[in-house]
mmCIF file of the N, C-alpha and C atoms, coordinates in Angstrom:
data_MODEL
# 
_entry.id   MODEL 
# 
loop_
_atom_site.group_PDB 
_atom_site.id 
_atom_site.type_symbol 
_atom_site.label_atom_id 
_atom_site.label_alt_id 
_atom_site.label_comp_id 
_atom_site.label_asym_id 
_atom_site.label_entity_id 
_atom_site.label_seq_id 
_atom_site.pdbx_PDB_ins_code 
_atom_site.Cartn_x 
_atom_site.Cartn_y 
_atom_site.Cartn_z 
_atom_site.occupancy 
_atom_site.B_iso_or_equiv 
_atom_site.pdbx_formal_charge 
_atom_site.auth_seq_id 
_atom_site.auth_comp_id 
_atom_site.auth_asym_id 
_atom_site.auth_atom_id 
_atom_site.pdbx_PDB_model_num 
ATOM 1   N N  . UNK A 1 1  ? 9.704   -13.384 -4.428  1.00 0.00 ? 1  UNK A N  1 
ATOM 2   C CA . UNK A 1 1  ? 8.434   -13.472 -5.114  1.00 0.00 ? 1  UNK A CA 1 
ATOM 3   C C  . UNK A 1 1  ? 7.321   -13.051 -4.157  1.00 0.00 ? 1  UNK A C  1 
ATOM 4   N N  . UNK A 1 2  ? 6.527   -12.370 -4.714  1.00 0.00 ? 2  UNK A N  1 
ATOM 5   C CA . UNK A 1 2  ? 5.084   -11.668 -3.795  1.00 0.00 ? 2  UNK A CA 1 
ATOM 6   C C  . UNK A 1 2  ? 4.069   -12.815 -3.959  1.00 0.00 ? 2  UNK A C  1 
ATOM 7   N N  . UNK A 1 3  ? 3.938   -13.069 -2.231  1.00 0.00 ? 3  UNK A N  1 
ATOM 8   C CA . UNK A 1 3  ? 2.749   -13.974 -1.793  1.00 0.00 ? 3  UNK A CA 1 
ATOM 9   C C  . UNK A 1 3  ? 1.825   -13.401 -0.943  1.00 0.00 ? 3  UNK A C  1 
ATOM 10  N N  . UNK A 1 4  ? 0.409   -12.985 -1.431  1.00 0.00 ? 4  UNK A N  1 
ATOM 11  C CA . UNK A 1 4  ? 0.076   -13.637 -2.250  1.00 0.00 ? 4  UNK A CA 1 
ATOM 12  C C  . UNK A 1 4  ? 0.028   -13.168 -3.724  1.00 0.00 ? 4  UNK A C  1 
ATOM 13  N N  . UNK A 1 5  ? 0.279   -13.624 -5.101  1.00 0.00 ? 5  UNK A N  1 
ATOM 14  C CA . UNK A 1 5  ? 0.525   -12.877 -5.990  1.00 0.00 ? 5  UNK A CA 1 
ATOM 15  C C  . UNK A 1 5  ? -0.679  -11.895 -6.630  1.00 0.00 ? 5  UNK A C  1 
ATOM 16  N N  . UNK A 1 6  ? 0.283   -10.933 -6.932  1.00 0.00 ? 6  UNK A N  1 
ATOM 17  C CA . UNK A 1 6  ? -0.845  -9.835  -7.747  1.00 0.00 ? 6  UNK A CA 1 
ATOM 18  C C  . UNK A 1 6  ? -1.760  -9.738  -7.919  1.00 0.00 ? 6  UNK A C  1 
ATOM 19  N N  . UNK A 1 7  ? -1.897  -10.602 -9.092  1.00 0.00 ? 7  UNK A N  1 
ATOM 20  C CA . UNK A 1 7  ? -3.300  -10.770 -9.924  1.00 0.00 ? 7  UNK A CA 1 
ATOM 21  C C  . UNK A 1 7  ? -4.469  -11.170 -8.737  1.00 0.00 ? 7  UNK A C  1 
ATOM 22  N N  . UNK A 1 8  ? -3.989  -11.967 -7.839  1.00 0.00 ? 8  UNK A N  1 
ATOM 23  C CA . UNK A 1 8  ? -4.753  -12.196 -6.520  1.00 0.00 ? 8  UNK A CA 1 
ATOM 24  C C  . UNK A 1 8  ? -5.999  -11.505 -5.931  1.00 0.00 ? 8  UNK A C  1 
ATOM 25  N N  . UNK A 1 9  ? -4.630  -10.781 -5.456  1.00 0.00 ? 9  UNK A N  1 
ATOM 26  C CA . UNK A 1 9  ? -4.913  -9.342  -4.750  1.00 0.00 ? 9  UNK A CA 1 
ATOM 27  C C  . UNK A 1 9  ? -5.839  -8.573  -5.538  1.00 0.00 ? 9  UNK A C  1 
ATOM 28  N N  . UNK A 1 10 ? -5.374  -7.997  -6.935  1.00 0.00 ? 10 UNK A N  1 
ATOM 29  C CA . UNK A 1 10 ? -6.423  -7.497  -7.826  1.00 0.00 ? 10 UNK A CA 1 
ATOM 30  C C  . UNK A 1 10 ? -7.603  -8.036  -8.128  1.00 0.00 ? 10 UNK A C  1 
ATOM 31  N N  . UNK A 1 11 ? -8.213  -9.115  -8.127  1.00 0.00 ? 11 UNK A N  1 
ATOM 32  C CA . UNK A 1 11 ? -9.254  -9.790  -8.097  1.00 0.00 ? 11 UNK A CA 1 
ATOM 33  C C  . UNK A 1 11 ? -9.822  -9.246  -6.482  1.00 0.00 ? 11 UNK A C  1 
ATOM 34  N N  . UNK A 1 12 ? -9.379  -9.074  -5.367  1.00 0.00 ? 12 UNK A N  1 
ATOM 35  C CA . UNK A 1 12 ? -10.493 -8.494  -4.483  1.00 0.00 ? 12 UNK A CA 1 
ATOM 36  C C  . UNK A 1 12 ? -10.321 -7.354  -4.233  1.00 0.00 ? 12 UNK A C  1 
ATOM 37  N N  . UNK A 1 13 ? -9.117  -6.216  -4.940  1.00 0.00 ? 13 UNK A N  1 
ATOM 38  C CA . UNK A 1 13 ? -9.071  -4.938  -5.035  1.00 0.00 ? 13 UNK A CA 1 
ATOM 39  C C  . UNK A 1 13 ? -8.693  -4.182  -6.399  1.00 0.00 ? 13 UNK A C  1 
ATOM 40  N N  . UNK A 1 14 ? -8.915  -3.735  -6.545  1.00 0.00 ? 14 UNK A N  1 
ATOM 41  C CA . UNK A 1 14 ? -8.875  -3.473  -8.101  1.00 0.00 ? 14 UNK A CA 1 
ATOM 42  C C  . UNK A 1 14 ? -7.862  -2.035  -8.231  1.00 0.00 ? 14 UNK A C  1 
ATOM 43  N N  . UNK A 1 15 ? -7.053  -1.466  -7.489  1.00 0.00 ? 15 UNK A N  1 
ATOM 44  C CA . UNK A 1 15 ? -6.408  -0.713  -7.216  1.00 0.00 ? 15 UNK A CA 1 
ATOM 45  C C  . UNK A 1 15 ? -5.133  -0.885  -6.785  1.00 0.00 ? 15 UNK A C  1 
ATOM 46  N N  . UNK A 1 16 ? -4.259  -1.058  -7.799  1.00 0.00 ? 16 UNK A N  1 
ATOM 47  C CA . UNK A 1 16 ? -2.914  -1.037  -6.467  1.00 0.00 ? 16 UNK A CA 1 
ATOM 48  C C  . UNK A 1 16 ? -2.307  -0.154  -5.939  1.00 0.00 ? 16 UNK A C  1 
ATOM 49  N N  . UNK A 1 17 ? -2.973  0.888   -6.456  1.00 0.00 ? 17 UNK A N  1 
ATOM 50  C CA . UNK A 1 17 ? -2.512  2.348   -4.702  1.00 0.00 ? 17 UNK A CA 1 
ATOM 51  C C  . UNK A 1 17 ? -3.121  1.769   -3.497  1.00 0.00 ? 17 UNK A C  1 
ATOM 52  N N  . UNK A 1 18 ? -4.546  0.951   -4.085  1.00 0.00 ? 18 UNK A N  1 
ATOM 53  C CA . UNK A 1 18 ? -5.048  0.699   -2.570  1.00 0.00 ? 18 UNK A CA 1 
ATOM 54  C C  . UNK A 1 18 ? -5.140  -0.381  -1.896  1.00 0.00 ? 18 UNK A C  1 
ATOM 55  N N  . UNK A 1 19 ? -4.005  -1.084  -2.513  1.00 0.00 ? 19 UNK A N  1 
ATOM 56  C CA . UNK A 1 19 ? -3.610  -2.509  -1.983  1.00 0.00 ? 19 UNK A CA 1 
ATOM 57  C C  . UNK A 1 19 ? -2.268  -1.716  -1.312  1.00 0.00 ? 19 UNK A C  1 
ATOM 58  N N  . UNK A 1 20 ? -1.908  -1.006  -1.765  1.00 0.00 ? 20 UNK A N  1 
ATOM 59  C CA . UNK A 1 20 ? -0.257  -0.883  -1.164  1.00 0.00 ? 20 UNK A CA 1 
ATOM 60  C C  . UNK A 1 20 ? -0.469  -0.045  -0.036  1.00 0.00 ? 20 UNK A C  1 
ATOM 61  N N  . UNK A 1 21 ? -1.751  1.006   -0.156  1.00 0.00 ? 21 UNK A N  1 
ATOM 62  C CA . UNK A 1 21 ? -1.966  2.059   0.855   1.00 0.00 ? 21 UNK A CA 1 
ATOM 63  C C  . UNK A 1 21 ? -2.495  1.104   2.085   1.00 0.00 ? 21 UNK A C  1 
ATOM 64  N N  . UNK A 1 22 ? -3.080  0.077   1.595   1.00 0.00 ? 22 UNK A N  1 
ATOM 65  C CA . UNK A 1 22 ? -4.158  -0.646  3.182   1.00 0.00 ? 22 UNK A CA 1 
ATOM 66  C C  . UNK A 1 22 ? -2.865  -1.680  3.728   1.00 0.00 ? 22 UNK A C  1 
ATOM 67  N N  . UNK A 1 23 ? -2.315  -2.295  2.903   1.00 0.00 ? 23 UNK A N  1 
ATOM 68  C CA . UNK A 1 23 ? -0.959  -3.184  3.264   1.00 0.00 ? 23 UNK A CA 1 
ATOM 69  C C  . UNK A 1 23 ? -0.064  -2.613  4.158   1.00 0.00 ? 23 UNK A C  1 
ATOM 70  N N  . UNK A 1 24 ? 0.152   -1.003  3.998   1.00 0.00 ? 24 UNK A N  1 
ATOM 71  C CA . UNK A 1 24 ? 1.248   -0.613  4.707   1.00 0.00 ? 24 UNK A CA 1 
ATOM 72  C C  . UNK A 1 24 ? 0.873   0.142   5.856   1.00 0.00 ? 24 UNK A C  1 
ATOM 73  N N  . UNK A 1 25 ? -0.724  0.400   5.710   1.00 0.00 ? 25 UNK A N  1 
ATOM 74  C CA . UNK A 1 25 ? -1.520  0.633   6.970   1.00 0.00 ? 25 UNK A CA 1 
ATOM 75  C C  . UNK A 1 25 ? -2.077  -0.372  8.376   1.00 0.00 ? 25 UNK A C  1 
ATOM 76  N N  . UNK A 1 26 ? -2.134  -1.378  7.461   1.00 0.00 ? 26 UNK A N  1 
ATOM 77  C CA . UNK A 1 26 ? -2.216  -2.644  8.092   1.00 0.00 ? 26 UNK A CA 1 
ATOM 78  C C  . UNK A 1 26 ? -1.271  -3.621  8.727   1.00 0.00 ? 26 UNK A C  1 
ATOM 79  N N  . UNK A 1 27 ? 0.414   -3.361  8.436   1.00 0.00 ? 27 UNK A N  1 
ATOM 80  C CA . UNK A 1 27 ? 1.492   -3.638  8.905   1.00 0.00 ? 27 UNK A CA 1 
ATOM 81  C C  . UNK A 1 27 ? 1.737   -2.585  9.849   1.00 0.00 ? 27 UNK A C  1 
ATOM 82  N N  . UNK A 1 28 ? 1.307   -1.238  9.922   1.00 0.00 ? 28 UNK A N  1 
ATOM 83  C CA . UNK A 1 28 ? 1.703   -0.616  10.921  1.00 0.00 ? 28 UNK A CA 1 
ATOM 84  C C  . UNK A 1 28 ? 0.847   -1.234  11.998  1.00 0.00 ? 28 UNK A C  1 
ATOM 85  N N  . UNK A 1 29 ? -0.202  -1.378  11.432  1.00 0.00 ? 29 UNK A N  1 
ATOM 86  C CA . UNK A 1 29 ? -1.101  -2.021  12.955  1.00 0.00 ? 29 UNK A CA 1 
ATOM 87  C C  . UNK A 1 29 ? -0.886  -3.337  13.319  1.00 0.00 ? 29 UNK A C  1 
ATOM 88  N N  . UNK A 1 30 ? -0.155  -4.114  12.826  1.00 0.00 ? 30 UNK A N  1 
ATOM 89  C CA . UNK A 1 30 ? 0.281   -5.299  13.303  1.00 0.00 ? 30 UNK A CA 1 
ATOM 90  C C  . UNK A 1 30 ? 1.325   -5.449  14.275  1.00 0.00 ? 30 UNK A C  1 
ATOM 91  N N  . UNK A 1 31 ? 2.260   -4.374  13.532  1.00 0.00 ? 31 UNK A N  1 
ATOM 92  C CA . UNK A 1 31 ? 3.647   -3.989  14.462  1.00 0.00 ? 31 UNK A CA 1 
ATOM 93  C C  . UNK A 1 31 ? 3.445   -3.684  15.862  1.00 0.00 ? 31 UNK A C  1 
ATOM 94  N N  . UNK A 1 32 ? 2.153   -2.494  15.724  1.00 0.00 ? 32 UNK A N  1 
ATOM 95  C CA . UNK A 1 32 ? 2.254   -1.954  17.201  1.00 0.00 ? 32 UNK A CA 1 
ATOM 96  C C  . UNK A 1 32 ? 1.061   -2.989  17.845  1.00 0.00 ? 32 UNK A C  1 
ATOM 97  N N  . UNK A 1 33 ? 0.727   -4.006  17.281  1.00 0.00 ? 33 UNK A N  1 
ATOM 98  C CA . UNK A 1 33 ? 0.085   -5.015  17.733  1.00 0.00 ? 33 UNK A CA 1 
ATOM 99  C C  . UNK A 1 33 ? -0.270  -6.351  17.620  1.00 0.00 ? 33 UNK A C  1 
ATOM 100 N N  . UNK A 1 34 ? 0.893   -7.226  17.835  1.00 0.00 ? 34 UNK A N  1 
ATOM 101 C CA . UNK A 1 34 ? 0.778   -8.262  17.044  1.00 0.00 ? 34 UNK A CA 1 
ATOM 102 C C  . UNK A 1 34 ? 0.348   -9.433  17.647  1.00 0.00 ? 34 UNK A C  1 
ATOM 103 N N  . UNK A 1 35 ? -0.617  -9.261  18.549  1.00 0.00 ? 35 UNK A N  1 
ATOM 104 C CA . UNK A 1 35 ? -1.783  -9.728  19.280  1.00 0.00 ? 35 UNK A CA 1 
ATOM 105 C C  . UNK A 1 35 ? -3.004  -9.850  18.104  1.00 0.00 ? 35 UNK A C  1 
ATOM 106 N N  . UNK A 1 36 ? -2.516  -9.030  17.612  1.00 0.00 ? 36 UNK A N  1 
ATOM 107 C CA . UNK A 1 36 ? -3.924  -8.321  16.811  1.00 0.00 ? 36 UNK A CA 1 
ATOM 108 C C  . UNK A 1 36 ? -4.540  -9.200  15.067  1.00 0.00 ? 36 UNK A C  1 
ATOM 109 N N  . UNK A 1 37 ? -3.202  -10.384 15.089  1.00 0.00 ? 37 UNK A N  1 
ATOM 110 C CA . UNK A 1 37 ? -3.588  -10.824 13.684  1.00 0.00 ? 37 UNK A CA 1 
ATOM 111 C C  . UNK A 1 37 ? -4.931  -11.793 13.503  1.00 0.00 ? 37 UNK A C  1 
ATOM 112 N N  . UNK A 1 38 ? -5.068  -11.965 12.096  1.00 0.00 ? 38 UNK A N  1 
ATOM 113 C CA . UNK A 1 38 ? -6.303  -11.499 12.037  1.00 0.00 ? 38 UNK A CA 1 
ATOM 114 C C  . UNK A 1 38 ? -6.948  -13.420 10.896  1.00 0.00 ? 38 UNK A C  1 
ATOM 115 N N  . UNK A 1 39 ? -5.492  -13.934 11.109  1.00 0.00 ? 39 UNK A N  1 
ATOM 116 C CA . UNK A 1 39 ? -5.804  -15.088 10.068  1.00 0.00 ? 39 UNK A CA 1 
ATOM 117 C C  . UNK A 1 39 ? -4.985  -16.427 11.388  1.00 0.00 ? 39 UNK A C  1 
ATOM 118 N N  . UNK A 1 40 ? -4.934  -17.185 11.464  1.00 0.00 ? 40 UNK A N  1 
ATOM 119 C CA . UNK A 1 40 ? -4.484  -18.566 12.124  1.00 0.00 ? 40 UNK A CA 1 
ATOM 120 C C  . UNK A 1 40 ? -3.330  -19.326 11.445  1.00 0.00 ? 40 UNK A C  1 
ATOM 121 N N  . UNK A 1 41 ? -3.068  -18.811 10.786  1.00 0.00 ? 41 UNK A N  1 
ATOM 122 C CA . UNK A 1 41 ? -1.944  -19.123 9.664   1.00 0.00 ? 41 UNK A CA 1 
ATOM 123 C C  . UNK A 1 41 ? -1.636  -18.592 8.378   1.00 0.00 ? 41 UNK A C  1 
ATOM 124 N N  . UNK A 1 42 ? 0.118   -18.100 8.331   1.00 0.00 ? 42 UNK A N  1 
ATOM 125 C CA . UNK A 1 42 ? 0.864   -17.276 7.704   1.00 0.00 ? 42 UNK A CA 1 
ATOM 126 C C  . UNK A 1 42 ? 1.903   -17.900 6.848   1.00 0.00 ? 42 UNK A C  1 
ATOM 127 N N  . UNK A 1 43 ? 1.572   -17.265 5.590   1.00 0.00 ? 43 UNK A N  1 
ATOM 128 C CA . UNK A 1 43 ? 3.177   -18.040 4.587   1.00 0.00 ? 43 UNK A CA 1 
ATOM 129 C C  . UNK A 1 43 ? 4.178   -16.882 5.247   1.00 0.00 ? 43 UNK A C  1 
ATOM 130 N N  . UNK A 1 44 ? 4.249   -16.207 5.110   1.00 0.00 ? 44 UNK A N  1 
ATOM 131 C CA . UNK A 1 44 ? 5.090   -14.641 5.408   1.00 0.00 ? 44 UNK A CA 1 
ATOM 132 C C  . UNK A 1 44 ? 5.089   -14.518 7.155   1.00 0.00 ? 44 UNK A C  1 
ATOM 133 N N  . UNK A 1 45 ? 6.650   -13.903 7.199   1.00 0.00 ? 45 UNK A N  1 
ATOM 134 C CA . UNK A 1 45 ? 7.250   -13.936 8.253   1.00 0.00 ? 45 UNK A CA 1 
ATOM 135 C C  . UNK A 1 45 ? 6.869   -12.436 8.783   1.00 0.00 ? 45 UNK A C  1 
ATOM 136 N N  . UNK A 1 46 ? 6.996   -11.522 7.500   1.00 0.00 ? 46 UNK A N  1 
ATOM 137 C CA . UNK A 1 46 ? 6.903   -9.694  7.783   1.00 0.00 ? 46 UNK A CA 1 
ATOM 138 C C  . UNK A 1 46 ? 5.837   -9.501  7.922   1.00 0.00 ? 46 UNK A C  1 
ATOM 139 N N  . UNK A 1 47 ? 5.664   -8.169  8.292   1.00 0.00 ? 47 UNK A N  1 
ATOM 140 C CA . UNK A 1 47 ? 4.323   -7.945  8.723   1.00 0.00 ? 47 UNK A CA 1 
ATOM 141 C C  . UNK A 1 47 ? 3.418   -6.939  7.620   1.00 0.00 ? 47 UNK A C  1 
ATOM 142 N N  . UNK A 1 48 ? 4.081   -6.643  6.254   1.00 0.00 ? 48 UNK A N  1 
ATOM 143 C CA . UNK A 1 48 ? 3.468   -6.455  5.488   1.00 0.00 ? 48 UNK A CA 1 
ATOM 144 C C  . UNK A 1 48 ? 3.054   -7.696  4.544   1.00 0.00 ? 48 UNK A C  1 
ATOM 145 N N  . UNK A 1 49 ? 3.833   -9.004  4.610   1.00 0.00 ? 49 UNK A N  1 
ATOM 146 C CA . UNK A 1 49 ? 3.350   -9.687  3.840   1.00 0.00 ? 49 UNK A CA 1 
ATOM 147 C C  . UNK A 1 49 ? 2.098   -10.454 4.613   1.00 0.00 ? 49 UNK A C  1 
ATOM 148 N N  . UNK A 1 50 ? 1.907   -10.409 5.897   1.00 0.00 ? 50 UNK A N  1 
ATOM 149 C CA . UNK A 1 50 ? 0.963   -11.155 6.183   1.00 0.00 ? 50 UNK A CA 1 
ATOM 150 C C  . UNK A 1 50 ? -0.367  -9.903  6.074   1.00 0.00 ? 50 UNK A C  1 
ATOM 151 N N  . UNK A 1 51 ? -0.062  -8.930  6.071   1.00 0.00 ? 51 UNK A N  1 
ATOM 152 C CA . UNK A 1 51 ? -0.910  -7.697  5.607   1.00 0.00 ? 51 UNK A CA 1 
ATOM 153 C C  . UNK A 1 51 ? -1.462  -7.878  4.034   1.00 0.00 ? 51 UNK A C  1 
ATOM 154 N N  . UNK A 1 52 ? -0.672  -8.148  3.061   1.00 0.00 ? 52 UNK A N  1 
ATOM 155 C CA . UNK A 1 52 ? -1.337  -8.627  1.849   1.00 0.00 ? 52 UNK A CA 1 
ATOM 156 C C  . UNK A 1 52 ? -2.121  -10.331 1.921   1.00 0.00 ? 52 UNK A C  1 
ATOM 157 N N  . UNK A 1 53 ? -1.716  -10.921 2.650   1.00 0.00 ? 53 UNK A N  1 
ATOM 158 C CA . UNK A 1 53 ? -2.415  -12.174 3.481   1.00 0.00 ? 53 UNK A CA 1 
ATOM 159 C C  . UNK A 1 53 ? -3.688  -11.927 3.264   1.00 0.00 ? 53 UNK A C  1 
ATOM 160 N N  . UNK A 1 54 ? -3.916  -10.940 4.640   1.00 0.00 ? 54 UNK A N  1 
ATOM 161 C CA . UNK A 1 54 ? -5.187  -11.184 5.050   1.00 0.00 ? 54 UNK A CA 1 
ATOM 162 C C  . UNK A 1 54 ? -5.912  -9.633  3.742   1.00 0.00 ? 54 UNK A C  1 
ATOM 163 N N  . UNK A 1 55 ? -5.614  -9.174  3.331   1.00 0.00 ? 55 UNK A N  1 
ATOM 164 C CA . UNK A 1 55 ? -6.326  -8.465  2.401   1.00 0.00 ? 55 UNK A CA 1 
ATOM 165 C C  . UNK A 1 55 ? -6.775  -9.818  0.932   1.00 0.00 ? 55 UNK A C  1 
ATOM 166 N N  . UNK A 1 56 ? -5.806  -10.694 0.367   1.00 0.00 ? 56 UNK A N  1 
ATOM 167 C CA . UNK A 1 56 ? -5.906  -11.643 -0.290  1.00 0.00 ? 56 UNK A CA 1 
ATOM 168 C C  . UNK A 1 56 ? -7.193  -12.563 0.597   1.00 0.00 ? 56 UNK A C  1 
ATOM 169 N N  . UNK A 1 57 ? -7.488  -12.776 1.889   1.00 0.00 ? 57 UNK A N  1 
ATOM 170 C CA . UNK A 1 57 ? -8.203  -13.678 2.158   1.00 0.00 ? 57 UNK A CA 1 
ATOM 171 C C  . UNK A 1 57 ? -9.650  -12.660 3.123   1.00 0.00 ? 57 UNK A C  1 
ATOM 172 N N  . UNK A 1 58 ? -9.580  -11.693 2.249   1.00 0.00 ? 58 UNK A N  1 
ATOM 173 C CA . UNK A 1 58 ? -10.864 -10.786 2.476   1.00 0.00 ? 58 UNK A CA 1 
ATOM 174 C C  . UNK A 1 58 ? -11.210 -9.910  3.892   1.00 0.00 ? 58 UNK A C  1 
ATOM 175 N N  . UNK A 1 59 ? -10.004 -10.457 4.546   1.00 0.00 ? 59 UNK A N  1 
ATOM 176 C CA . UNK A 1 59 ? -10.260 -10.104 5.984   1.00 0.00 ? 59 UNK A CA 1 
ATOM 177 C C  . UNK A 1 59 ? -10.238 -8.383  6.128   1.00 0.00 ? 59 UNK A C  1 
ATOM 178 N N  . UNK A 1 60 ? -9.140  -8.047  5.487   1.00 0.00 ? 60 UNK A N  1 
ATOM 179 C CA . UNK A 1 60 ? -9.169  -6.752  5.200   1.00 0.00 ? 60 UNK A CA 1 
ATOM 180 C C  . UNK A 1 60 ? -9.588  -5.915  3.970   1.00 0.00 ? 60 UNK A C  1 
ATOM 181 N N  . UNK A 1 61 ? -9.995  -4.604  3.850   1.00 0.00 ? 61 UNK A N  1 
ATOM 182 C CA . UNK A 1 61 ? -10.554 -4.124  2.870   1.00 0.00 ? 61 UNK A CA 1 
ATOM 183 C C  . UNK A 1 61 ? -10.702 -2.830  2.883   1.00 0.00 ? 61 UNK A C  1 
ATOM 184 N N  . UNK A 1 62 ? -9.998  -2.110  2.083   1.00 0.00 ? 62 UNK A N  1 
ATOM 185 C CA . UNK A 1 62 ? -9.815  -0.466  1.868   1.00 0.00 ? 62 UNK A CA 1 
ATOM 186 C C  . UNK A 1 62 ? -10.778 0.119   2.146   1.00 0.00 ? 62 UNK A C  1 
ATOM 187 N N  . UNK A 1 63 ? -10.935 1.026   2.552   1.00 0.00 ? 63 UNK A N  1 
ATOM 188 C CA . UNK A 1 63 ? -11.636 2.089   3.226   1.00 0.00 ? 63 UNK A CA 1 
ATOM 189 C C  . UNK A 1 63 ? -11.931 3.271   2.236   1.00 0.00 ? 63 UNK A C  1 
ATOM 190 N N  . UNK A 1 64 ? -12.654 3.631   1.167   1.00 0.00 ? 64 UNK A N  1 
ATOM 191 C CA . UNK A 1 64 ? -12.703 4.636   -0.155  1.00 0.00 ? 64 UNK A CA 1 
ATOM 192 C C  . UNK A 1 64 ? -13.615 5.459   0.354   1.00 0.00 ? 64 UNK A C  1 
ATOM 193 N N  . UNK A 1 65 ? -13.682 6.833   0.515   1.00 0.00 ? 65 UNK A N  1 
ATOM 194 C CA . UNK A 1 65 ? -14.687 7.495   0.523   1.00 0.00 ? 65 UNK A CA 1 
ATOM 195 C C  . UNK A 1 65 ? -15.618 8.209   -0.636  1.00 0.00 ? 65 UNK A C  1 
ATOM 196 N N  . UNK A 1 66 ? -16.096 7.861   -0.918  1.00 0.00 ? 66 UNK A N  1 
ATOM 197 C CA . UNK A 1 66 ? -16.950 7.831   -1.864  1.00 0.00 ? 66 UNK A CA 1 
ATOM 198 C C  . UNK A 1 66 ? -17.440 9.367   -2.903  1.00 0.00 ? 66 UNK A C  1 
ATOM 199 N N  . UNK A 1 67 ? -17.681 10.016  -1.370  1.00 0.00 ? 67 UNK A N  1 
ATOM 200 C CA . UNK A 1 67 ? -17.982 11.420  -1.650  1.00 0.00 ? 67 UNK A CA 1 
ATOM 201 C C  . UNK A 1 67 ? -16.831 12.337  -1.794  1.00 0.00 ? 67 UNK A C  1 
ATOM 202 N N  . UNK A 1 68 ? -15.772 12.114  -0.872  1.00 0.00 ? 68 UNK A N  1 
ATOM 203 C CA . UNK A 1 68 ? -14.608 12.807  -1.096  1.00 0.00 ? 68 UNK A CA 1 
ATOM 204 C C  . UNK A 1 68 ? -14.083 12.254  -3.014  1.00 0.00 ? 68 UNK A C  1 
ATOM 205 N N  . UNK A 1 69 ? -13.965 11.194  -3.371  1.00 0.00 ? 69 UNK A N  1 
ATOM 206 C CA . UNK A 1 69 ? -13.424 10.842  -4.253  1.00 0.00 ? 69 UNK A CA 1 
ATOM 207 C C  . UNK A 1 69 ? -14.488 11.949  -5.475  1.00 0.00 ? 69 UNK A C  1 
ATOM 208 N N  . UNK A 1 70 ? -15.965 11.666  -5.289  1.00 0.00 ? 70 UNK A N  1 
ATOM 209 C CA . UNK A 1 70 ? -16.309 12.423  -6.463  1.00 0.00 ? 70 UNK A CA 1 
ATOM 210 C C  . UNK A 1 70 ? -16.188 13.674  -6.827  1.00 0.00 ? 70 UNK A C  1 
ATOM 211 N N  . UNK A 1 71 ? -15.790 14.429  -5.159  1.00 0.00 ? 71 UNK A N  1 
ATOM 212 C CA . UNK A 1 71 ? -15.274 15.659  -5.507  1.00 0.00 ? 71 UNK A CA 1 
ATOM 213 C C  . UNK A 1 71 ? -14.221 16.131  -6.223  1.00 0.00 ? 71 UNK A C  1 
ATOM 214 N N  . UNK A 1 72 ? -13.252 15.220  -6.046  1.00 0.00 ? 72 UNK A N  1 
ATOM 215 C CA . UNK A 1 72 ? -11.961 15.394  -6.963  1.00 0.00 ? 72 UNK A CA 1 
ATOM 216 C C  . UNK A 1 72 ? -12.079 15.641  -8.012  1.00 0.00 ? 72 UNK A C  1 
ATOM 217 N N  . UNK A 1 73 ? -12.946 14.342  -8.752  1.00 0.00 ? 73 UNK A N  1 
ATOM 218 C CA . UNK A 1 73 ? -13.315 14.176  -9.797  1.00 0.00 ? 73 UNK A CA 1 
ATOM 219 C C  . UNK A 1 73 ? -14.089 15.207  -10.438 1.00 0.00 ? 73 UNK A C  1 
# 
């Protein structure tokens, strides 16, 4: 079961490309630094779940560029 759950997560990101894109960006940086965490206490052992952790407890937060995106569009 995903902790912290979904709906969670979607309440402070509204994207789940960009919950999954910052989660798995944010476990890489844990890995190569795990000096580096970012909360005092963890339900999750992996380092992507404590990556949805601290995105669930605001610490982290996607990076959107704004202008690139409207160009797409």
């Amino acid at each position: 079961m995903l902790y912290p759950p979904l709906h969670e997560l979607q309440n402070k990101v509204n994207s789940k490309y960009l919950i999954a894109t910052t989660a798995a960006k944010r476990a890489r940086e844990i890995q190569a630094n795990p000096e580096a965490l970012l909360l005092d206490q963890y339900t999750s052992k992996k380092t992507v779940g404590r990556a949805l952790e601290e995105i669930a407890a605001q610490k982290i937060t996607p990076y959107v560029d704004e202008k690139a995106f409207n160009q797409i569009n």
